[in-house]
N, C-alpha and C positions, 0 to 999 in steps of 0.2 A: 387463235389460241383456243384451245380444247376447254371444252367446259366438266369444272369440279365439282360432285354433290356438296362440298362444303360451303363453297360460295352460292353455287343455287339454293342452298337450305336457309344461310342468312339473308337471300334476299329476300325470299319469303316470310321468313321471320317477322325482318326490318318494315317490310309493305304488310304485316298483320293482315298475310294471307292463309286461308284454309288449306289448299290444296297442291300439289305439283304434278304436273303430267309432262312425263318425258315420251316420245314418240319419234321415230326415225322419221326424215326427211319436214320435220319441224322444227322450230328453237324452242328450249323451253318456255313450257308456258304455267304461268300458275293464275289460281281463282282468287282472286282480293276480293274482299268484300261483296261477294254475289257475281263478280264480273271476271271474264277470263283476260288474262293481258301477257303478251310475248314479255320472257324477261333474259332478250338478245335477240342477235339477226342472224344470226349462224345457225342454220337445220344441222341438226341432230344426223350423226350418220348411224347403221349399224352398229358399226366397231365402237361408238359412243356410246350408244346406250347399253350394250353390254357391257364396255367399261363399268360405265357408273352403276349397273345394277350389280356387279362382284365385288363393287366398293363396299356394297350395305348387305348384300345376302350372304346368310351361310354357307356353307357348301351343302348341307341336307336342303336350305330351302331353292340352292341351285338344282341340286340333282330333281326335287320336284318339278321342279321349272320344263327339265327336258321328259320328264315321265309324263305329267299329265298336264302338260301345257302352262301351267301357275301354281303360283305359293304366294301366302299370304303370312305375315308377319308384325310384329313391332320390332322396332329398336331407339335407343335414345341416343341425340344428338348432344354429344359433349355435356356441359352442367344446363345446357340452355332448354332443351323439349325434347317431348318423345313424339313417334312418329308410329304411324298403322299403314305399312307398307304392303302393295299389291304388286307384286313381278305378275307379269304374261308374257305368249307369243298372240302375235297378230300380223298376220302376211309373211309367216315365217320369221320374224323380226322379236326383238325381246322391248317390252314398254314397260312402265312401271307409275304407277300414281302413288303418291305420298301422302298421305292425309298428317296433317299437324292437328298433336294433342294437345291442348295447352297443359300447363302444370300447374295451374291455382283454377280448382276445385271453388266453383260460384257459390253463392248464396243462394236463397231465396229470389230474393230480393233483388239482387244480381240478375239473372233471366226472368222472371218473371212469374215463375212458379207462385202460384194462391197461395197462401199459408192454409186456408181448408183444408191442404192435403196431410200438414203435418198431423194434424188430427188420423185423418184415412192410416199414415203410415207406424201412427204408434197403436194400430190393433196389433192382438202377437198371433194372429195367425189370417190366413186370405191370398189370394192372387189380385194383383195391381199389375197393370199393362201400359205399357209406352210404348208408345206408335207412330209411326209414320216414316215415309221414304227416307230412304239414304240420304245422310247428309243434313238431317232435319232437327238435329242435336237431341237424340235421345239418350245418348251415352251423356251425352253434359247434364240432361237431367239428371240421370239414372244417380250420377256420381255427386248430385247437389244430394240430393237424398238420405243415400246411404252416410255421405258423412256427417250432414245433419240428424242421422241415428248413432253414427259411429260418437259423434260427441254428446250426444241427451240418454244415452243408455249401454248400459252394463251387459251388451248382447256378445254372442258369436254371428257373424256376418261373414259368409261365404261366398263368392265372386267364381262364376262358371262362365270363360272369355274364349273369345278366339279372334285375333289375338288379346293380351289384356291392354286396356290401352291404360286410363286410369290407373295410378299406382296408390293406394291409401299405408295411411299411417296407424298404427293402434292409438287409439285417444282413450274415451271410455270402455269401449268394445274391442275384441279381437277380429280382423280382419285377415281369412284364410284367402287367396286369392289362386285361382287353380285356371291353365294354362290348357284349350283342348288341343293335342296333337304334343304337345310339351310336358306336361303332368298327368291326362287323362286321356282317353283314346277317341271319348265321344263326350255330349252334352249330356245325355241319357243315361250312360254309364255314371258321369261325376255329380248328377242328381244324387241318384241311386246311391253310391258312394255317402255322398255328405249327411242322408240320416243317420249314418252310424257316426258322424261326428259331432254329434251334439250340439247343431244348429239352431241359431233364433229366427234369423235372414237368410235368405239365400235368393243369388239372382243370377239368371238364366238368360247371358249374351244372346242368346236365339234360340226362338224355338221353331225350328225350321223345318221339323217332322212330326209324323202321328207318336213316332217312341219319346221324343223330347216332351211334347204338348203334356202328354200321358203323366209322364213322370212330375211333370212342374204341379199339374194337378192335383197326386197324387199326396204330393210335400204339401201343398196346402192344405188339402184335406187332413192333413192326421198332425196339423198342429204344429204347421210354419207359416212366415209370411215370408212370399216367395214374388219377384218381381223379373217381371220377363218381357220382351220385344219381340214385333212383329215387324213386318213392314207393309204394314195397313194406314188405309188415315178414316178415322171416324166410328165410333163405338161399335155402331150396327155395320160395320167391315168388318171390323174385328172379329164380333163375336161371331158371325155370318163363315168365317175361316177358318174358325176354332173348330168349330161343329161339322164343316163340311170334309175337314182331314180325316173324320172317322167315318170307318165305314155303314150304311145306312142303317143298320141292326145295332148299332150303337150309339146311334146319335140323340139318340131320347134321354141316354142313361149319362152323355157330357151336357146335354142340355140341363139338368138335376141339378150336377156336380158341380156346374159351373155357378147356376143359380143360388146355391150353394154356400160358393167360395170367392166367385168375383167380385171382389170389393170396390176395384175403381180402376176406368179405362181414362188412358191422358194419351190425347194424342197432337201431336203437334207438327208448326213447319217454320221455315224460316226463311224470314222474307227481307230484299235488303231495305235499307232504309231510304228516304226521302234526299238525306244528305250525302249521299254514295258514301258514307262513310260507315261499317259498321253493320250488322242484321241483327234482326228483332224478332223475335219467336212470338208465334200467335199459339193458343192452346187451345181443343177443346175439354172438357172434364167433364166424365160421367162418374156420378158414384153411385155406387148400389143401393137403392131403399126399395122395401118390398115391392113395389109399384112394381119397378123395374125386374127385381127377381123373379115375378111371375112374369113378366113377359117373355124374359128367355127362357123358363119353363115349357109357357105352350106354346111356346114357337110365335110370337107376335114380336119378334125383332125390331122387326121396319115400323114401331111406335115408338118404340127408344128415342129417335130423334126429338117426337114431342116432350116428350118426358123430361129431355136434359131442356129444352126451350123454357118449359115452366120449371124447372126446379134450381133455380137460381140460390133460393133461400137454404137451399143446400151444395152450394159453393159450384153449382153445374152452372155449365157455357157453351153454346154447340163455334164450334173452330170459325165459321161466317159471322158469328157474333163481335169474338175479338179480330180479328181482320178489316171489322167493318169498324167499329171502336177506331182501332189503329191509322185505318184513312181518315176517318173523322178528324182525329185528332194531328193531321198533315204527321204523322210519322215514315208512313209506307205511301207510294204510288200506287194509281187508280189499278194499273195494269198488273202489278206485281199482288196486289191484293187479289183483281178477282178471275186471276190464273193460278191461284191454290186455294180458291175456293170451292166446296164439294157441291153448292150446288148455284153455279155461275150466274144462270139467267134469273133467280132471285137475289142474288146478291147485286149486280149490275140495277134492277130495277128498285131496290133498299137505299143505293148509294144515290142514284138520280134523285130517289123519293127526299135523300137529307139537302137538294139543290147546291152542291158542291161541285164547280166545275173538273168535267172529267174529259182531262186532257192526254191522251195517250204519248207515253214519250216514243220516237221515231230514232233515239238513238240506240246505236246496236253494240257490243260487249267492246271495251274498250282493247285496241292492236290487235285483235285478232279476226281473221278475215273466214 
């Protein structure tokens, strides 16, 4: 029996999984809880996977598909979730990953986000960064955020996505939510755009070029507070990427700007939990206090790390810290902590130091070979 994107979306749903990866001569597979698991014994043929990807793409994100190889999109699944859908070719062949949104918008409290930040996040003007690899829930942050502004303040709050995945509601705030390739042609372009709409907040799906980086800057300098993703992990990456997108005759004058304007880098990963059941996000937090803004002034970056080590009393945590925390406290495995740790061979010799036996687990991703 042929397989339907409706039944493969609930099963995913049902198993409170992240991901869906459709692939010819596979069965579907999706990511539960950190782990990949076949969900059927029937490989996927061609003519399947193009089925199911004409079942959810448009005909513009089809016709992208055969021009530049992929298209990238959301859509919502019946009253139940929204999804951030990938079409590609790969071996000639059409594939597709699914990413599930959920639709209740966390707490604080909920992930794990410091309250510290709500402080950071009611200056009314600055750039705040969130960081880290795909997949590592920044968008879950991003959107814990914004609606804990959206309900504590009487703002305008602008949203620049691709796609959007988060949908918000007007609470306190108005919330303009702008779609690039849908309502705007570029990120750079609906920066630019949205000072003339009378912005409090404005945030910046990606800033993936020197034009984007510029612009997000720029908003903050003249009196926005503007929040943007990278896919960096660790303060001094971050800032380290920001600086090196511009060219050399200019890198003195964002090292200023930033010093500046950078209010606070969060970067973060997500790691499964102890009970396969579930993942638990580790953070690191830097916030900006002079110390710090002269260091990205003269170029002394790679002292950043000490700075967030001691500055705790200001709600700072280098990401090795909580990771280490989180084994401590048997929430995360040895192995799983300290293969997203930034710097392994102290982290490994910190955990021995707390005599906790570290037992690496030998099992490998559940049905899938």
């Amino acid at each position: 029996m042929a397989y339907e994107m409706v039944s493969l979306l609930r099963m995913l749903i049902d198993r409170d999984g992240s991901d869906l990866h459709l692939a010819v001569d596979n069965p579907p597979v999706g990511r539960v809880h950190g782990h990949l698991q076949f969900f059927g014994d029937k490989v996927l043929t061609a003519e399947d996977t193009e089925r199911l990807m004409k079942s959810i793409a448009s005909v513009d994100n089809q016709q992208e598909l055969q021009e530049v190889g992929g298209s990238d999109f959301g859509f919502a699944f019946e009253d139940v979730a929204r999804f951030r859908v990938s079409i590609f070719k790969q071996r000639g062949y059409v594939g597709l990953v699914l990413r599930l949104i959920p639709r209740h918008i966390f707490t604080f409290e909920e992930i794990g986000l410091p309250e510290s930040l709500k402080e950071v996040i009611t200056q009314p003007r600055g750039l705040i960064l969130v960081t880290g690899p795909t997949g590592s829930g920044k968008t879950t942050s991003l959107a814990t955020m914004l609606d804990w502004i959206n309900s504590t303040f009487d703002h305008h709050i602008i949203t620049i996505e691709d796609p959007i995945e988060y949908y918000h509601n007007h609470k306190r705030s108005i919330i303009t939510q702008r779609e690039v390739g849908v309502d705007v042609p570029t990120f750079a372009e609906a920066i630019r755009r949205s000072l003339r709409q009378d912005p409090d907040v404005i945030l910046v799906g990606e800033m993936r070029d020197l034009e984007t980086i510029e612009s997000a800057v720029t908003a903050a300098e003249t009196g926005h507070l503007v929040f943007g993703t990278l896919h960096t992990t660790g303060a001094v990456r971050t800032i380290d990427r920001l600086i090196d997108a511009f060219p050399t005759n200019q890198q003195e004058q964002i090292r200023t700007q930033l010093a500046g304007n950078l209010k606070a880098v969060i970067s973060q990963a997500l790691v499964p939990k102890k009970s396969g059941f579930g993942r638990v996000a580790a953070f690191e937090i830097m916030i900006s206090t002079p110390a710090i803004q002269n260091l990205v002034r003269e170029n002394k970056s790679y002292r950043i790390t000490s700075m967030i080590q001691t500055g705790h009393k200001f709600g700072m945590n280098l990401l090795d810290e909580h990771l280490l925390a989180l084994y401590r406290k048997g929430i995360i495995k040895y192995e799983d902590a300290v293969s997203r740790a930034q710097l392994s061979d102290e982290f490994a010799q910190q955990a021995q130091a707390l005599g906790l036996d570290i037992i690496p687990d030998k099992k490998g991703p559940q049905g899938v070979h």
